[in-house]
C-alpha positions as CSV (number, residue, x, y, z in Angstrom):
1,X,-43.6,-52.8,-59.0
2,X,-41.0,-50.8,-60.9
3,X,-37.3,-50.9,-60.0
4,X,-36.1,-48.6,-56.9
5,X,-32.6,-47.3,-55.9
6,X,-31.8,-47.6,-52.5
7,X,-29.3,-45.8,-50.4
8,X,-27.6,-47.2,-47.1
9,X,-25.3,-44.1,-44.9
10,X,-23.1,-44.6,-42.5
11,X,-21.6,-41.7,-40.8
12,X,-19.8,-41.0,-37.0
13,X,-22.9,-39.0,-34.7
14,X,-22.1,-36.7,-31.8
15,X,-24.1,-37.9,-28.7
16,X,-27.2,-36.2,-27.9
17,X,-26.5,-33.3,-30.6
18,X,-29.6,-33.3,-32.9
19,X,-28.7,-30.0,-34.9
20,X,-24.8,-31.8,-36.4
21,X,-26.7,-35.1,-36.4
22,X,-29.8,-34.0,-38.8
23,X,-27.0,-31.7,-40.7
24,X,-25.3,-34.5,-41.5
25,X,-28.4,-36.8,-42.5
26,X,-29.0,-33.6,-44.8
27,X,-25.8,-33.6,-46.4
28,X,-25.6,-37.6,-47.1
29,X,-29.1,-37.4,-48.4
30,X,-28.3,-35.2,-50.8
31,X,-25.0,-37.8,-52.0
32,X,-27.5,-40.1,-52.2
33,X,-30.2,-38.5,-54.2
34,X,-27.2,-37.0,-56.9
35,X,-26.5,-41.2,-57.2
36,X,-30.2,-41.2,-58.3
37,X,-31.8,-43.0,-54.6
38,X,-35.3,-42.3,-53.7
39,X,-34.7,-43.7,-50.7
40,X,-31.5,-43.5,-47.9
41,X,-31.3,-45.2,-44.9
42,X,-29.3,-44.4,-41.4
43,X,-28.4,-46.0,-38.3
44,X,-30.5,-46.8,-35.3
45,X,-30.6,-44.0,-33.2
46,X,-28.8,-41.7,-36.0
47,X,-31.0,-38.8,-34.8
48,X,-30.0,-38.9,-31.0
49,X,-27.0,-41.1,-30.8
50,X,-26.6,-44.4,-28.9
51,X,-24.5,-45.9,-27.0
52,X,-24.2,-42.2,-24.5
53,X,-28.1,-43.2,-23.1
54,X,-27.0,-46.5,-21.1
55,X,-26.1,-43.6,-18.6
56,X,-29.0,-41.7,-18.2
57,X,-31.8,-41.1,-16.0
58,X,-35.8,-41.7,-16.8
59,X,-35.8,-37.2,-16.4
60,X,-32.6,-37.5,-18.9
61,X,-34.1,-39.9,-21.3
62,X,-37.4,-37.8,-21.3
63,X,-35.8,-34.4,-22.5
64,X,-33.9,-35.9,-25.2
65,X,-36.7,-38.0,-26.5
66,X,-39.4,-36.6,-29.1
67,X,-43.1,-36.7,-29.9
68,X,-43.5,-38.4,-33.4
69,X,-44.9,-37.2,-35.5
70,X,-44.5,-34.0,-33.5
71,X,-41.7,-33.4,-32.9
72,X,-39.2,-30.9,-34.2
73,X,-36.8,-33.5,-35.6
74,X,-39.6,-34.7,-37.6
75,X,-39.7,-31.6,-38.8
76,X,-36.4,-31.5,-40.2
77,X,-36.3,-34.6,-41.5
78,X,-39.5,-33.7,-43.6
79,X,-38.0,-30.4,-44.7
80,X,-35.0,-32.4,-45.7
81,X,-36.9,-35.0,-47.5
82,X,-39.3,-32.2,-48.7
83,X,-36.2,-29.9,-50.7
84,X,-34.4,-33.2,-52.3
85,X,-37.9,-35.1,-52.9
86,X,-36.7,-38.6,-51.6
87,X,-37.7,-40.6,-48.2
88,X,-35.3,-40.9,-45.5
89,X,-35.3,-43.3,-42.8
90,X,-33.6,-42.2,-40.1
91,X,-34.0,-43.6,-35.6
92,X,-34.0,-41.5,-32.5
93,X,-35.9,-42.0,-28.7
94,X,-39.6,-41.6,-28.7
95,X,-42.2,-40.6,-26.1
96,X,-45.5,-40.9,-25.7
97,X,-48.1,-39.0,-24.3
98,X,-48.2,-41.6,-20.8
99,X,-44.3,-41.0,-20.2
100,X,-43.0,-44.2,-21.8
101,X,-39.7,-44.0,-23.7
102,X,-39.2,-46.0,-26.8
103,X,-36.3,-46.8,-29.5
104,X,-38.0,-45.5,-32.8
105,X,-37.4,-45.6,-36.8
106,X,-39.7,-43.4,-38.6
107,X,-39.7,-43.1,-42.9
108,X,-40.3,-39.6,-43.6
109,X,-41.3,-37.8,-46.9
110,X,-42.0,-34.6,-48.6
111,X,-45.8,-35.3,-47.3
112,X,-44.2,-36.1,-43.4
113,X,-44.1,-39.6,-41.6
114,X,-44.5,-42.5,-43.9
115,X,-44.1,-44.9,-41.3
116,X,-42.7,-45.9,-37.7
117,X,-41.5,-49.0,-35.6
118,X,-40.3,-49.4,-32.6
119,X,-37.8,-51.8,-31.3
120,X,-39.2,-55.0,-30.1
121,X,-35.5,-55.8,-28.2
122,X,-34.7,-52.3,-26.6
123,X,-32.2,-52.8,-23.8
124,X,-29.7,-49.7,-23.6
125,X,-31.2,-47.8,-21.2
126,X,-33.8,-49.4,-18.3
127,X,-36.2,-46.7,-18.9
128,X,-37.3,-47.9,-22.5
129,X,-39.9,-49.7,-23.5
130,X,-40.6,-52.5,-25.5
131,X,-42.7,-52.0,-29.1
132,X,-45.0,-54.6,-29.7
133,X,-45.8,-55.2,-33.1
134,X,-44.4,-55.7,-36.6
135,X,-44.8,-52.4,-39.4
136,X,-45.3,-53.2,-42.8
137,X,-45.9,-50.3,-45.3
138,X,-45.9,-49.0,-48.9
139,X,-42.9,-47.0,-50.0
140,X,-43.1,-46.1,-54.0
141,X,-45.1,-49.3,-54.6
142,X,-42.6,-51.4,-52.4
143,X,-43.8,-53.4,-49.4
144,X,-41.1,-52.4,-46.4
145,X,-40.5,-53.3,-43.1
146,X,-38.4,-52.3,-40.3
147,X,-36.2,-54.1,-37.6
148,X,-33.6,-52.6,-35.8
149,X,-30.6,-53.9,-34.7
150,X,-31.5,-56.9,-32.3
151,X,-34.6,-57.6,-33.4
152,X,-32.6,-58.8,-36.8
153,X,-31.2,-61.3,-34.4
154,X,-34.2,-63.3,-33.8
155,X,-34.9,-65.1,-37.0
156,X,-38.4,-65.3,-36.3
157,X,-39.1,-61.3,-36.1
158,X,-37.4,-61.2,-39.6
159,X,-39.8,-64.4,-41.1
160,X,-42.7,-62.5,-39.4
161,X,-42.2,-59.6,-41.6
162,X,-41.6,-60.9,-44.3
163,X,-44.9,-63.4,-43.8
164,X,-46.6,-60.0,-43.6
165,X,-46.2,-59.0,-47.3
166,X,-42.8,-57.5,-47.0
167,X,-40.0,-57.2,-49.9
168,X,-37.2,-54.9,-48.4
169,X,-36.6,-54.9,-45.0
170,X,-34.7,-51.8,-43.6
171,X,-32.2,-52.9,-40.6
172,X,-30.7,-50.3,-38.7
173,X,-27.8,-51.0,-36.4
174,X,-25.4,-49.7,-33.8
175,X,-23.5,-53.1,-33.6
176,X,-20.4,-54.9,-33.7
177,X,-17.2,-54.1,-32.0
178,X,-18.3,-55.0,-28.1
179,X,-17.4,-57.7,-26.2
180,X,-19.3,-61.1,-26.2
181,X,-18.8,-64.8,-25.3
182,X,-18.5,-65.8,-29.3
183,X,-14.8,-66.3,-30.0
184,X,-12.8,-63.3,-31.7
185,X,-15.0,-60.6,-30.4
186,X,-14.4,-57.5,-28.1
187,X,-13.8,-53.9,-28.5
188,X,-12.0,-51.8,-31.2
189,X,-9.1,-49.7,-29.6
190,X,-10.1,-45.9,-30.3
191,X,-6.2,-45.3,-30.6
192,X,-6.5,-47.1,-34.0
193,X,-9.4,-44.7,-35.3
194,X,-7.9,-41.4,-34.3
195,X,-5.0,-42.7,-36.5
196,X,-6.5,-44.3,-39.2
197,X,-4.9,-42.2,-41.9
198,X,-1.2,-42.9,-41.1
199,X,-2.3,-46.3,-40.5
200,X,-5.6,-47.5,-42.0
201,X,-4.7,-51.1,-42.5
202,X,-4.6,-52.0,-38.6
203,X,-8.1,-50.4,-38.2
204,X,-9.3,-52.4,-41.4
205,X,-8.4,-55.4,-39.7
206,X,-9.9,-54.9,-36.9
207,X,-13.1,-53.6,-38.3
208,X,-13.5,-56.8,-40.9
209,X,-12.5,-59.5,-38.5
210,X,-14.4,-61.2,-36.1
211,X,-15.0,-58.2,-33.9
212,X,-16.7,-56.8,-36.8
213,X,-17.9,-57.7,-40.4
214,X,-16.8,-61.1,-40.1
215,X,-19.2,-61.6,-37.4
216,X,-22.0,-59.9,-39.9
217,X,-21.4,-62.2,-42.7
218,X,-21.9,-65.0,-40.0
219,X,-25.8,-63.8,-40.1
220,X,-26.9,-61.1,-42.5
221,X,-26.9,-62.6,-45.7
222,X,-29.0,-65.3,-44.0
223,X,-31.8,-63.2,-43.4
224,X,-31.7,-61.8,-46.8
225,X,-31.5,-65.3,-48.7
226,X,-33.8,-67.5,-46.4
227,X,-36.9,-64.9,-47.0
228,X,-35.8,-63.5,-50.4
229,X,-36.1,-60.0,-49.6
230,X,-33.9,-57.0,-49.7
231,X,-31.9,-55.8,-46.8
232,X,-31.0,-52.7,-46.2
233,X,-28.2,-52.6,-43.5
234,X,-27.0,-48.9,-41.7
235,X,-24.4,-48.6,-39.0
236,X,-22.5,-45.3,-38.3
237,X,-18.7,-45.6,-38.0
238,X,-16.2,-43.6,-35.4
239,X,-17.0,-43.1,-32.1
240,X,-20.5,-43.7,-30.5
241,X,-19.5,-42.2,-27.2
242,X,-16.5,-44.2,-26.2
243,X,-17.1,-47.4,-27.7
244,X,-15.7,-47.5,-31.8
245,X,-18.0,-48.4,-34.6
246,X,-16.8,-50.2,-37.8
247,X,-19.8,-48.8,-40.1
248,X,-20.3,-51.4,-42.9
249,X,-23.3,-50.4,-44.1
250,X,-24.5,-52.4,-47.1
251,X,-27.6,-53.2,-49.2
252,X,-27.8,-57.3,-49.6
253,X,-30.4,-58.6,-52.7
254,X,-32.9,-61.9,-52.1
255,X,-30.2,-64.1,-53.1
256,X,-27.7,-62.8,-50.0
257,X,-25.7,-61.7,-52.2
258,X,-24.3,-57.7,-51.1
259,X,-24.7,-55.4,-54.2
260,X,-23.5,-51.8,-52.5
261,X,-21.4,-51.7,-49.3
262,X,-19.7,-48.4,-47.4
263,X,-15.5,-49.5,-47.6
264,X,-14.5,-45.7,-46.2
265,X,-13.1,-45.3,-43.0
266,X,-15.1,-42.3,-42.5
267,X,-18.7,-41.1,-43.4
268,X,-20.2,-42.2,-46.6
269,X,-23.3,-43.0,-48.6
270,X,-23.8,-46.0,-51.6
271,X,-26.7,-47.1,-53.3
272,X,-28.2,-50.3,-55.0
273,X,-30.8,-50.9,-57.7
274,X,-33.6,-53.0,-56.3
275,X,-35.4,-54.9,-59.1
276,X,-38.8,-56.9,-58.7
277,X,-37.7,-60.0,-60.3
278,X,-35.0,-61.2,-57.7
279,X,-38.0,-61.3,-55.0
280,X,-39.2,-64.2,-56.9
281,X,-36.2,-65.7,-58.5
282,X,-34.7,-66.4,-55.7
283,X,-34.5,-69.7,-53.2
284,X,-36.4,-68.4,-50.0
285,X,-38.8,-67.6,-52.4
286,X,-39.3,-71.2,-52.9
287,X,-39.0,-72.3,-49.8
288,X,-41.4,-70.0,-47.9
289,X,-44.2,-71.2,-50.2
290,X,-43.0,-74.9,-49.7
291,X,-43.8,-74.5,-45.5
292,X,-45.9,-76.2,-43.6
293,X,-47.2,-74.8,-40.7
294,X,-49.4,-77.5,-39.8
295,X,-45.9,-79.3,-38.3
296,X,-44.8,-76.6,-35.9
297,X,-48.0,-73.7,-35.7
298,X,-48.1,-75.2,-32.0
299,X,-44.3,-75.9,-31.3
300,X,-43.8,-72.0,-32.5
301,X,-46.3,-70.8,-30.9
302,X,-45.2,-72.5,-27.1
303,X,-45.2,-70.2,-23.9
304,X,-41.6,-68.7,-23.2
305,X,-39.7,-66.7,-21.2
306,X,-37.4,-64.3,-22.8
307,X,-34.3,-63.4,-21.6
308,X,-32.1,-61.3,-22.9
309,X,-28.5,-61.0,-21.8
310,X,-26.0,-58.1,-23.4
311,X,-22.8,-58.5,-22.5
312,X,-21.1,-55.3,-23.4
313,X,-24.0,-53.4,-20.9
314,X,-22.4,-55.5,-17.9
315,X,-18.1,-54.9,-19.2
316,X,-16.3,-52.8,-17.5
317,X,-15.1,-50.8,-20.8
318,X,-18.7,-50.6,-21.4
319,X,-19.9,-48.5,-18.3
């Protein structure tokens, strides 16, 4: 493998509006190609928007959602990829030909869909269904995978991938900033966003406390250091309908350690060298080969009934 640079975007979407959405994927990918990226990264969802869908109907759901590979943002992503010659990895609702809705993530190049996942952990809108399995793919001699958002918060879906050959793991988000029963956390006051440049240091705080990044460091780095891979974080920033996002997007190397992060209050693109050596260098490395699955194939592997409880769905602020 031969080094790659990596871009991670954040930027503020518009709810259901495709056209500013994909113009705005455009113009960041070409930030991150001038920074010499092959590759850039969005946000779950980045397509589409996010947090708008908890509100709508299966009908709704059905006419925003897209065909993949057919469908016309594909298209545009592949032009866009096609004119600046670099991948982009970018999320928006799916549907099939049987009428099921998923949460997708496709990689897209000058050649057209690389890959695409869907989420495992869907759970913003009733009508979308669950993806079951892992991706795993070849990008410029690279073994990649995908997760996005919750499925990052299950450490075995993150193991899993990376038991499946994988050395960069992209991780699109729309997180932080809700309410949940961990101490410190809750929403972001839009007032502080809308004046954020006669007063950026009260939105800072709030963004890189426990509502926000602080929370992230709880975690992230975890998944990067315990399976010495690469993790590519994206998370837009602004307003995702009327809840506020604290963007944050950052690229994290095998050792956890974060080697580009997004620090504007705003939109913004920054990108990482990823080199081969670090997959191996580093601890998980070490560790994964010292397992032994022999003491808990079976304990793993136990029936279980999932539950998943999201608190901001059920808050009032959050309806």
């Amino acid at each position: 493998m031969k080094p790659i640079r990596i871009a991670t975007a954040q930027f503020e979407n518009r709810s259901a509006d495709k056209k500013f959405n994909l113009d705005r994927i455009g113009e960041l990918s070409e930030k991150a190609a001038l920074q010499g990226a092959g590759v850039v990264a969005f946000h779950e969802c980045s397509i589409t928007g996010y947090t708008f869908a908890r509100k709508l109907s299966y009908e709704q759901m059905v006419e925003l959602a897209e065909k993949i590979p057919g469908g016309e943002s594909m298209k545009r992503l592949r032009d866009i990829a096609g004119k600046l010659d670099i991948a982009i990895l970018a999320g928006l609702f799916e549907k099939d030909d049987e009428g099921k809705i998923y949460k997708a993530y496709v990689c897209v190049d000058k050649n057209g869909m690389v890959a695409k996942y869907r989420k495992l952990h869907p759970f913003v809108n009733q009508h979308i269904s669950p993806g079951n399995e892992y991706c795993v793919f070849d990008l410029y001699g690279w073994k990649c995978g995908i997760l996005i958002c919750y499925d990052n918060n299950i450490p075995e879906n993150v193991r899993a991938t990376s038991l499946l050959g994988a050395d960069i793991i992209f991780m699109p988000h729309v997180t932080m900033c809700t309410p949940s029963s961990r101490p410190g956390a809750g929403f972001v006051d839009p007032r502080l966003w809308e004046n954020r440049e006669n007063d950026p240091t009260s939105l800072r705080s709030e963004f890189d406390g426990l509502k926000g990044r602080s929370w992230l460091m709880k975690w992230l780095p975890s998944r990067a250091y315990d399976n010495a891979l690469y993790v590519i974080f994206s998370n837009p920033i602004g307003m995702d309908d009327d809840q506020l996002k604290n963007g944050c997007s950052m690229i994290l190397d095998p050792f956890g350690d974060i080697i580009a992060e997004c620090r504007e209050l705003g939109d913004d693109v920054v990108s990482a060298l990823c080199i081969p050596e670090k997959l191996t260098q580093a601890g998980g490395y070490r560790y994964r080969m010292a397992r032994r699955p022999d003491l808990y194939r079976e304990i793993l592997g136990k029936d279980h009934q999932a539950v998943q409880n999201v608190a901001w769905l059920h808050n009032d602020q959050g309806k």
